[in-house]
C-alpha positions as a Markdown table, in Angstrom:
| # | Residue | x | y | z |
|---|---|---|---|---|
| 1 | Unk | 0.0 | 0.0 | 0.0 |
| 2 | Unk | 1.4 | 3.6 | -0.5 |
| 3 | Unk | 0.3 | 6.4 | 1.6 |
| 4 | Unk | 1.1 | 9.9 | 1.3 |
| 5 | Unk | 1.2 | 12.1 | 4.4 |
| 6 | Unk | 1.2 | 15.7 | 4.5 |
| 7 | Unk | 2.4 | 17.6 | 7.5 |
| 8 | Unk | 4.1 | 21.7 | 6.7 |
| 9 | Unk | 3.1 | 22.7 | 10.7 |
| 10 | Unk | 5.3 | 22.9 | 13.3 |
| 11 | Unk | 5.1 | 21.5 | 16.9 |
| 12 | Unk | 2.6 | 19.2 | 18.1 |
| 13 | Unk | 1.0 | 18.1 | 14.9 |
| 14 | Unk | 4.7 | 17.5 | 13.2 |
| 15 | Unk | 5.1 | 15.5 | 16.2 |
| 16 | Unk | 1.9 | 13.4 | 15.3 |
| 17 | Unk | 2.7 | 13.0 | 11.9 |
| 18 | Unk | 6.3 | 12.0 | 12.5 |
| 19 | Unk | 4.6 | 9.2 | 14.7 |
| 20 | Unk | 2.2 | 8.3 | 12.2 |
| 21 | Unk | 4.9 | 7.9 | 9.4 |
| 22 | Unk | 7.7 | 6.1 | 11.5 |
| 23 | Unk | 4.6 | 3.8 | 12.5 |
| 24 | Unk | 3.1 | 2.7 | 9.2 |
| 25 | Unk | 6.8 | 2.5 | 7.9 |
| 26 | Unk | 6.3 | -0.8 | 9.8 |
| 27 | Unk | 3.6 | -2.3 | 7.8 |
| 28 | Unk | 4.5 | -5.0 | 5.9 |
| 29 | Unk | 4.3 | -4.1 | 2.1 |
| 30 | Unk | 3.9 | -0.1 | 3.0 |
| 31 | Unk | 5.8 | 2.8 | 1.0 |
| 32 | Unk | 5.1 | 5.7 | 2.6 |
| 33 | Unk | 5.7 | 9.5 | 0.9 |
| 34 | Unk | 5.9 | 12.5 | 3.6 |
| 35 | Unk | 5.7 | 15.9 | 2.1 |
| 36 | Unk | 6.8 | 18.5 | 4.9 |
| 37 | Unk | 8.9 | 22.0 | 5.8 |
| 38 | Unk | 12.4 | 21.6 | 6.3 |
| 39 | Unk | 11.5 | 23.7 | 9.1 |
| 40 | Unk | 10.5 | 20.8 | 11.3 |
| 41 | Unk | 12.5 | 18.6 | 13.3 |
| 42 | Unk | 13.3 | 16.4 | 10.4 |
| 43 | Unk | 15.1 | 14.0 | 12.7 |
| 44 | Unk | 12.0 | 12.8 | 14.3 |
| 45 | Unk | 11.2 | 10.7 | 10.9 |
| 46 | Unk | 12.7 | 7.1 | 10.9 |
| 47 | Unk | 15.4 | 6.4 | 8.7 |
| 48 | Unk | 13.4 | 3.8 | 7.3 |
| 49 | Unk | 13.8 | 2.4 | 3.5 |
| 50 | Unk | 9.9 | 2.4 | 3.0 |
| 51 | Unk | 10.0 | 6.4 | 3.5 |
| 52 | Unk | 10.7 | 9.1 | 1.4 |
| 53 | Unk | 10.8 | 12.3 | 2.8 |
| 54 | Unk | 9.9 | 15.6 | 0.6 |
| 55 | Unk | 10.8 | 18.6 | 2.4 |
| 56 | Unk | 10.3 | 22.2 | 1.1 |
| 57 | Unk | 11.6 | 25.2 | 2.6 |
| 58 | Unk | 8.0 | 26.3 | 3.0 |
| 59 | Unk | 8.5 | 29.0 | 5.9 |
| 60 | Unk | 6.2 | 28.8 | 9.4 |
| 61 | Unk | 5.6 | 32.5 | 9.7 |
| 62 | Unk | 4.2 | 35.2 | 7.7 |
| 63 | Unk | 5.0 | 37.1 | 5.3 |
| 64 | Unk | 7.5 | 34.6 | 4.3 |
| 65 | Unk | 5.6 | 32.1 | 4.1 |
| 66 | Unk | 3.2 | 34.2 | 1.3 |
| 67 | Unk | 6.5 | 34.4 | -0.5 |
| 68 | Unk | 7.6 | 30.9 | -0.5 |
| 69 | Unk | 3.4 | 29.9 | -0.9 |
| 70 | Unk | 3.4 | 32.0 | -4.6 |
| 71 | Unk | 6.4 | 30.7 | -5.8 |
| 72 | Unk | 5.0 | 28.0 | -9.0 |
| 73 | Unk | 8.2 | 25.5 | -8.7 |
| 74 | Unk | 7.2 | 25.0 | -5.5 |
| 75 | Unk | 3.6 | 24.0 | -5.8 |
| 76 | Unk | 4.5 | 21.8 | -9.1 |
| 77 | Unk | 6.9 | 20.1 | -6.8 |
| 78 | Unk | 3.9 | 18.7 | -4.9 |
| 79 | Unk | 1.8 | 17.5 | -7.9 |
| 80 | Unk | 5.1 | 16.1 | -9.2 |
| 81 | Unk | 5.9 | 14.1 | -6.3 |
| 82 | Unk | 2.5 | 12.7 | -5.3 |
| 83 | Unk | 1.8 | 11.8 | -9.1 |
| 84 | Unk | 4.9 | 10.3 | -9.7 |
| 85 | Unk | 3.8 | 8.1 | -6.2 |
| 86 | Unk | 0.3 | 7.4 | -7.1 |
| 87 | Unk | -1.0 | 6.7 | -3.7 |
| 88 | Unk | -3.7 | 4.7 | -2.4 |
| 89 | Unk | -4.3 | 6.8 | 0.4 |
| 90 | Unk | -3.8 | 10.8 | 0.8 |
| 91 | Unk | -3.4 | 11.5 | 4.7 |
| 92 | Unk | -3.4 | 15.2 | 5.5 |
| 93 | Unk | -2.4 | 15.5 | 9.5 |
| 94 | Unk | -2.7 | 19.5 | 9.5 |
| 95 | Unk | -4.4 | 22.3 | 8.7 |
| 96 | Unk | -2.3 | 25.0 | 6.0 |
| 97 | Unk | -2.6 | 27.1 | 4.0 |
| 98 | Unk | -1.1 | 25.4 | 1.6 |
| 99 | Unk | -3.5 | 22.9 | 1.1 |
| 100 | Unk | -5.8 | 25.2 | -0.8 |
| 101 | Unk | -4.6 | 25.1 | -4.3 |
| 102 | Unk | -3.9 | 21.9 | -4.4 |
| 103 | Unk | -7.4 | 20.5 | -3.1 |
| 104 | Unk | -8.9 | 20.3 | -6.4 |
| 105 | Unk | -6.3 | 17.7 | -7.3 |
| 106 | Unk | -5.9 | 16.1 | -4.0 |
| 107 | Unk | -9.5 | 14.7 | -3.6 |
| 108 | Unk | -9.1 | 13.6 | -7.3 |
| 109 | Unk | -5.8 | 11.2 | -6.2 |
């Protein structure tokens, strides 16, 4: 099974989905493609053949964040990666912003 999990907050729910990656890392037969900031506390995540870690510099605060939000490469990076994965399952741990463009697409997948 492949499972995509999307985490760009900080803190508590990072913590979560760092859990929730590490965890079903362990399931036999389970690729599992984490899309996150390299803002987080990236050495929380397993180092685990069955996960591939995506991390953007996509910024916690504002107005930085606007900037790094508007930037096309970035956003294509997203589509790009989770295409090129085809999931079965699309696990989104947090709330962001950044989720809005891409929820056209993302309910599609």
């Amino acid at each position: 099974m492949k499972i995509a999990v999307f985490n760009y907050s900080s803190s508590g729910l990072f913590h979560y989905a760092a859990c929730l990656v590490n965890t079903l890392a362990k399931l036999p037969e389970t690729q599992i493609l984490f899309l996150t900031s390299t803002y987080n506390n990236l050495d929380l995540i397993d180092s685990n053949s069955n996960i591939k870690v995506v991390a953007q510099a996509a910024p916690h605060r504002l107005p930085a964040f606007f900037r790094w939000f508007a930037n096309p490469r970035e956003q294509m990076k997203i589509y790009r990666e989770v295409t090129r994965f085809q999931p079965d399952i699309i696990q989104i741990t947090d709330s962001h912003a950044i989720y809005v463009p891409h929820q056209w697409w993302l309910k599609r997948n």
